[in-house]
Structures are given as C-alpha cells and as structure tokens.
KOLVEX-98696 format. One line per field, with one value per residue (C-alpha): residue number from 0; residue in three letters; y, x, z. Coordinates in nm, 4 decimals, decimal comma. Last residue first. Layout:
// KOLVEX-98696
vexkol = NUM / ...
nugu = ALA / ...
v = Y / ...
u = X / ...
w = Z / ...
//
This chain:
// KOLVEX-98696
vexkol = 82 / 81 / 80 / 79 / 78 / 77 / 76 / 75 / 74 / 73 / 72 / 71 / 70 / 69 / 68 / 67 / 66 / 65 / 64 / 63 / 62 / 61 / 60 / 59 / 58 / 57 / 56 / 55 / 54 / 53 / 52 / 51 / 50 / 49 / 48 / 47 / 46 / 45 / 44 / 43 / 42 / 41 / 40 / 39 / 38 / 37 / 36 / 35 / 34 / 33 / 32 / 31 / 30 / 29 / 28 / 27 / 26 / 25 / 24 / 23 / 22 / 21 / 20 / 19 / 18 / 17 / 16 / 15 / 14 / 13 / 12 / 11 / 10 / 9 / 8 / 7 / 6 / 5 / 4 / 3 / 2 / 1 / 0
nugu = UNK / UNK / UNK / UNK / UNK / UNK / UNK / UNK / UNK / UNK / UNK / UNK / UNK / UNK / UNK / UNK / UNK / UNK / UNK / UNK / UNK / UNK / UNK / UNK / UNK / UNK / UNK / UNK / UNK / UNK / UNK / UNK / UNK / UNK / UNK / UNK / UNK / UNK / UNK / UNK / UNK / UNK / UNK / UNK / UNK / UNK / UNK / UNK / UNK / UNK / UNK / UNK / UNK / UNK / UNK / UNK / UNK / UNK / UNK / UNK / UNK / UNK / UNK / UNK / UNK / UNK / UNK / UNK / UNK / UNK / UNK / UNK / UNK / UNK / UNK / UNK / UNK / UNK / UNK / UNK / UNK / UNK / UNK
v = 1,5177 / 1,5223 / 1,2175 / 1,1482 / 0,9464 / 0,6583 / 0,5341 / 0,2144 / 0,0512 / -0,1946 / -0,4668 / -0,5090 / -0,2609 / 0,0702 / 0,3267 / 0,4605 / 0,1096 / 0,1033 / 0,4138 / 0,2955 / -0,0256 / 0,1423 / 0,2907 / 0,6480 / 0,8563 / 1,1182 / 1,4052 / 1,5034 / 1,8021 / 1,7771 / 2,0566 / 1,7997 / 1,8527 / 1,8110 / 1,5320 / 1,3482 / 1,3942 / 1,2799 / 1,0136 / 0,8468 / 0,9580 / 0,7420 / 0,4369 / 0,4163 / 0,4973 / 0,1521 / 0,2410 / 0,2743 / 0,6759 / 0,6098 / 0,8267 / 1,0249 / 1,2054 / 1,5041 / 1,6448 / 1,3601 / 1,3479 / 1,4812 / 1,1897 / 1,1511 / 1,2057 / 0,9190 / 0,7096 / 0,7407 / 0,6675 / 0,3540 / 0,2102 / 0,2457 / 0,1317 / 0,2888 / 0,5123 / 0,7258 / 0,8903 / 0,9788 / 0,7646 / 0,5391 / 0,7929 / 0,8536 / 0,9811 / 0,7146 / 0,6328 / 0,2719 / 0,0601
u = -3,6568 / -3,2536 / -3,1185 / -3,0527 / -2,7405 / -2,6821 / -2,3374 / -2,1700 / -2,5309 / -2,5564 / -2,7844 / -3,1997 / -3,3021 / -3,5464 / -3,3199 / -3,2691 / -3,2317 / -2,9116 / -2,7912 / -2,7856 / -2,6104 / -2,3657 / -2,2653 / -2,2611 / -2,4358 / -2,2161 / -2,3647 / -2,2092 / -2,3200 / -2,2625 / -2,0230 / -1,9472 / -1,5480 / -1,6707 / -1,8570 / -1,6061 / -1,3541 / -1,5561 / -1,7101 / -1,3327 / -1,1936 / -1,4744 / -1,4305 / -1,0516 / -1,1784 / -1,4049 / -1,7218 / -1,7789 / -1,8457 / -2,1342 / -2,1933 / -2,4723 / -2,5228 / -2,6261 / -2,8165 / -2,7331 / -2,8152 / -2,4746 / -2,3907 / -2,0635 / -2,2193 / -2,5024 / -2,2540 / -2,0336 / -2,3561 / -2,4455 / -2,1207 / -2,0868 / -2,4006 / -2,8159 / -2,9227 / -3,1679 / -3,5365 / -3,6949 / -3,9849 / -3,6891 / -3,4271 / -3,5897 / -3,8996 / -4,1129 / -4,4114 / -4,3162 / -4,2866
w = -2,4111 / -2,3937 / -2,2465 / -1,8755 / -1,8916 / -1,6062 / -1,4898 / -1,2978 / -1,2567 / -0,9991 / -1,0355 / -0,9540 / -1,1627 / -1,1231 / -1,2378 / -0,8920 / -0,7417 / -0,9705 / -0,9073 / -0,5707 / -0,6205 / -0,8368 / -0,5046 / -0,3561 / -0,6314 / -0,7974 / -1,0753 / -1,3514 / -1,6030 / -1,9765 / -2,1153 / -2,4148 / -2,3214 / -1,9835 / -2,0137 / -2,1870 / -1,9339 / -1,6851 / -1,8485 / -1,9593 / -1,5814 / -1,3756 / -1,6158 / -1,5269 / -1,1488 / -1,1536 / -1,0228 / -0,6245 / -0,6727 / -0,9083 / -1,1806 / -1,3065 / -1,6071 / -1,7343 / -2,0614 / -2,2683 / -2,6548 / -2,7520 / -2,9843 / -2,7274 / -2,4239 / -2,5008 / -2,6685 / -2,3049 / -2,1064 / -2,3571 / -2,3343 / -1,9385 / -1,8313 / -1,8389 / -2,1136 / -1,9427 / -2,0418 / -1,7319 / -1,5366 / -1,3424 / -1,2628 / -0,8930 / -0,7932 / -0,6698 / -0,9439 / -0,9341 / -1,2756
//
C-alpha cells in the first residue's frame, strides 16, 4: 500500500451494499460518491445519509474513487467509518 493521501490508509467500506450498511449501522462518518454512478444508487445514499446526518462528498468517476481506495475498478461509493 502507498503512503499518498487518498482513501487508502482510512478505514472504508468500499461498494454500494457495504456504503449503505455502513450508513445504516451508523458506523460511517461521510461518504463519498461518484458522480458517474447509477442515479437510482445516487438517491438511496443520499437519502440515507441525510436521514443518518452523514456528510457526502462527490468524486468525478467511479474510476477515481477507485484509484483513491487503492483498486484497480471503479468504486460507485466509499464510507469512511468511525475510528
């Protein structure tokens, strides 16, 4: 693993099923979403996150978010998780 800054040394749940039980269990502080994901996807975190008052943040492309985490594919959403 690089040291770059990025997602890659925090604690994430990487993809859509992990994000969303990351939101829902309240173990996510904010996550990120990529503007190129699917916009049925897009509205479930959203919505979630603001009933669980977690803060979003966009990233371009899932390809993007993906580098950020340190893999090779695209990555529709990332949660950071509470320390």
């Amino acid at each position: 693993m690089s040291n770059d800054k990025g997602l890659q040394d925090a604690h994430v749940k990487i993809g859509t099923k992990q994000t969303m039980k990351a939101v829902e269990t309240g173990q996510a502080t904010e996550v990120y979403v990529a503007e190129d994901c699917d916009q049925r996807l897009t509205s479930k975190i959203v919505t979630l996150c603001v009933k669980h008052g977690v803060d979003i943040t966009y990233v371009p492309t899932m390809r993007a978010l993906g580098e950020a985490c340190g893999i090779e594919v695209g990555a529709a959403m990332v949660a950071v998780l509470k320390q």
